[in-house]
C-alpha positions in Angstrom: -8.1 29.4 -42.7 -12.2 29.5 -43.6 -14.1 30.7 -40.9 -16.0 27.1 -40.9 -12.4 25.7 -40.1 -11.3 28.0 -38.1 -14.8 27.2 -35.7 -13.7 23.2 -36.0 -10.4 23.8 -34.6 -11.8 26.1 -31.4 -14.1 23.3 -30.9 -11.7 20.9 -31.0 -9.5 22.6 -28.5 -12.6 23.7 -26.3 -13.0 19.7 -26.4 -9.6 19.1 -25.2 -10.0 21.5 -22.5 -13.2 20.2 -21.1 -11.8 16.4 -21.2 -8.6 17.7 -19.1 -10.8 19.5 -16.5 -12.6 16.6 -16.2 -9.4 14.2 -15.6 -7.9 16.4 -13.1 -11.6 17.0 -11.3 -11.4 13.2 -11.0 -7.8 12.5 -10.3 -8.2 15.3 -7.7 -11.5 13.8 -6.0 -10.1 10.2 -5.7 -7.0 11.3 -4.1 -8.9 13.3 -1.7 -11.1 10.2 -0.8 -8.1 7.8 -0.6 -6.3 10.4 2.2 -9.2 11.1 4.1 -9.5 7.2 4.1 -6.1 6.9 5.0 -6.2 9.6 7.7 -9.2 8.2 9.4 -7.7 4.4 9.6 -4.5 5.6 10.8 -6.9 8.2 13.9 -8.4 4.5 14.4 -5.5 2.8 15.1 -3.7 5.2 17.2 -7.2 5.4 19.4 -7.6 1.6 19.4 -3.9 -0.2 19.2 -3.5 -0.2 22.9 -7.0 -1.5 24.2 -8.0 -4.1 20.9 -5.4 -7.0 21.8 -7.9 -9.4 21.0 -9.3 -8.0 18.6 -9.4 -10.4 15.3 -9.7 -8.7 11.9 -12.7 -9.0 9.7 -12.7 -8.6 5.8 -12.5 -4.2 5.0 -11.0 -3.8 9.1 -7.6 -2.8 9.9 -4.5 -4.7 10.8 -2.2 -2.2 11.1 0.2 0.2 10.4 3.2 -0.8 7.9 6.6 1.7 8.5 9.8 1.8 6.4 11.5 4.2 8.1 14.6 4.4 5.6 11.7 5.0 3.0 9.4 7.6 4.9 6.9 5.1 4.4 3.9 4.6 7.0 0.9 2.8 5.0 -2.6 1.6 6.6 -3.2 -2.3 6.2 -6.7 -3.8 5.9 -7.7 -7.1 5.5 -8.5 -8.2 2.2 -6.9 -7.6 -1.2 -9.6 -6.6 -3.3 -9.5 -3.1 -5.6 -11.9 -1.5 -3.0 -9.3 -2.7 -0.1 -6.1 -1.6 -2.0 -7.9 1.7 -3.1 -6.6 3.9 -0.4 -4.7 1.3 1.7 -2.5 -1.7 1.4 -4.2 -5.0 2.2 -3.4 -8.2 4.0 -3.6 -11.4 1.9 -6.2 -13.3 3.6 -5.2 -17.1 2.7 -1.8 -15.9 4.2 -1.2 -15.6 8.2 -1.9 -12.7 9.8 1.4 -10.9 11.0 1.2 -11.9 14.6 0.7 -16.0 13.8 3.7 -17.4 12.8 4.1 -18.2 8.6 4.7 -15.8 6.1 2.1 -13.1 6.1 1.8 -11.0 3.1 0.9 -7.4 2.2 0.0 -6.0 -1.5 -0.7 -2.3 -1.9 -0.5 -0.2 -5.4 2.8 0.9 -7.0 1.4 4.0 -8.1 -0.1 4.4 -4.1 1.2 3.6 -1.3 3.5 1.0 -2.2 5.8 3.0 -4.6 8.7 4.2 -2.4 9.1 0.3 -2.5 11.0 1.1 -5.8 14.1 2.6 -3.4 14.0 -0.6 -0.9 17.5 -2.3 -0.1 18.3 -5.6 1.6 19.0 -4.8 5.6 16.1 -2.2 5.7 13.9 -2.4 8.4 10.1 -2.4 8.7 8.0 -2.2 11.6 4.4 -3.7 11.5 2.5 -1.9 14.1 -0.8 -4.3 14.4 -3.2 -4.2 17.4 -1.4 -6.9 19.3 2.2 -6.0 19.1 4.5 -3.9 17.2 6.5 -6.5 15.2 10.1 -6.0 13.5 11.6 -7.2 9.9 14.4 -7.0 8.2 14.6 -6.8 4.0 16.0 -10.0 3.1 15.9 -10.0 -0.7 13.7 -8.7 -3.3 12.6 -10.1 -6.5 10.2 -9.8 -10.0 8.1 -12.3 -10.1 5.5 -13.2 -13.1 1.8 -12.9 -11.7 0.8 -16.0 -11.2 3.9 -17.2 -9.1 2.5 -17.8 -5.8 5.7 -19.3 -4.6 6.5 -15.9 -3.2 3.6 -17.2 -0.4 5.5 -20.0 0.7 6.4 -20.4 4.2 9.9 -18.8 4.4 11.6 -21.1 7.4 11.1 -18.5 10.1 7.9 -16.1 10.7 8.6 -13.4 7.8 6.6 -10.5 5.7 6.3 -10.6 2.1 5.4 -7.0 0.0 3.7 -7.4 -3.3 3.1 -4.6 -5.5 3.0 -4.5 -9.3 6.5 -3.9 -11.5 7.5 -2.1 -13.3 7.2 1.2 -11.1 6.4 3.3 -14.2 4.6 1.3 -16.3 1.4 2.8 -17.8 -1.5 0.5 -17.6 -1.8 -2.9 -15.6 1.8 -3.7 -15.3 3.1 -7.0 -16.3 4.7 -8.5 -13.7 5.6 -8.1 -9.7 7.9 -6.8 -7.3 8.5 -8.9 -4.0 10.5 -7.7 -1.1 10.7 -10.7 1.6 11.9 -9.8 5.2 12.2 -12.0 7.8 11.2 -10.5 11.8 13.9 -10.2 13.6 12.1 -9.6 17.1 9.2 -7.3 18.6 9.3 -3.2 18.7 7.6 -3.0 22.2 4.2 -2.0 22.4 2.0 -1.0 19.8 1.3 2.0 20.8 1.5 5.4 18.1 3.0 8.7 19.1 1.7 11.3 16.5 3.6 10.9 13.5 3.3 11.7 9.4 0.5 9.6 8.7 0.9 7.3 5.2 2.6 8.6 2.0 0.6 10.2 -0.4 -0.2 8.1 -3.3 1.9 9.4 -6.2 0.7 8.7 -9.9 
């Protein structure tokens, strides 16, 4: 190899090496942001749960706390559903109910975040929404992929339930096509919402 080619391909890899430094310096600095996010909304809720009863959300606040215990799941919910809400939490649908007025409230977090142990969900499981009013208990009803645009997954279900959105397939690269739904229906209250320390949410997982 000429020296001149031999100096393009160091280049080249010296190149390489810089972009992959660069992608892990900021895959490494958004993750760090998203659980210290997540660690100070879950500090909030276990401070405030117990005194806030009437206390109604407001866009970017926190509902709650979301657990799958089956799944090892515990996830932060805020209200709203925009990218800056789902960025290190999973986020109420505001045109649905909130989880404490009867309907079908819904929650959408990311598959590659929070939301991905939702890929090991069965019918029967059971979730606990821990809000600031009352601890509030589902059970997994059926799951389903949806196209994007079907909003019949918002419906009112017959009975107060919960509806989980995230995006489908689990390990698609890129904006994934479609959507998973997992509907559960509440099958009572958990007693007061009040946290015991705990893990706080799952680590989001790329």
């Amino acid at each position: 190899m000429s020296p001149a080619r031999q100096w393009l391909a160091t280049a080249v890899e010296w190149a390489l090496l810089g972009v992959a430094v660069g992608c892990l310096g900021t895959w490494g600095y958004v993750t760090l942001e998203a659980r210290l996010t997540q660690r100070d909304q879950v500090a909030r809720f276990e401070n405030d749960a117990a005194v806030r009863r009437a206390y109604v959300p407001r866009a970017g606040s926190l509902v709650g706390m979301l657990d799958i215990p089956r799944l090892r799941m515990s996830a932060p919910v805020i209200e709203g559903d925009d990218d800056r809400a789902l960025k290190a939490s999973a986020g109420h649908l505001p045109d649905t109910p909130l989880p404490w007025h009867p309907g079908n409230s819904a929650i959408a977090g990311h598959r590659d975040g929070l939301f991905r142990p939702l890929k090991s969900v069965k019918v029967g499981d059971e979730i606990t929404f821990r809000t600031t009013r009352d601890a509030l208990r589902y059970r997994v009803t059926a799951t389903a992929v949806v196209e994007p645009d079907d909003l019949s997954v918002l419906a009112a279900r017959g009975r107060d339930a919960l509806t989980l959105i995230t995006c489908y397939p689990f390990s698609y690269v890129g904006p994934a096509p479609q959507r998973f739904i997992v509907h559960a229906e509440r099958i009572g209250p958990a007693g007061p919402a009040v946290v015991t320390n705990r893990r706080s949410a799952t680590p989001a997982s790329n």
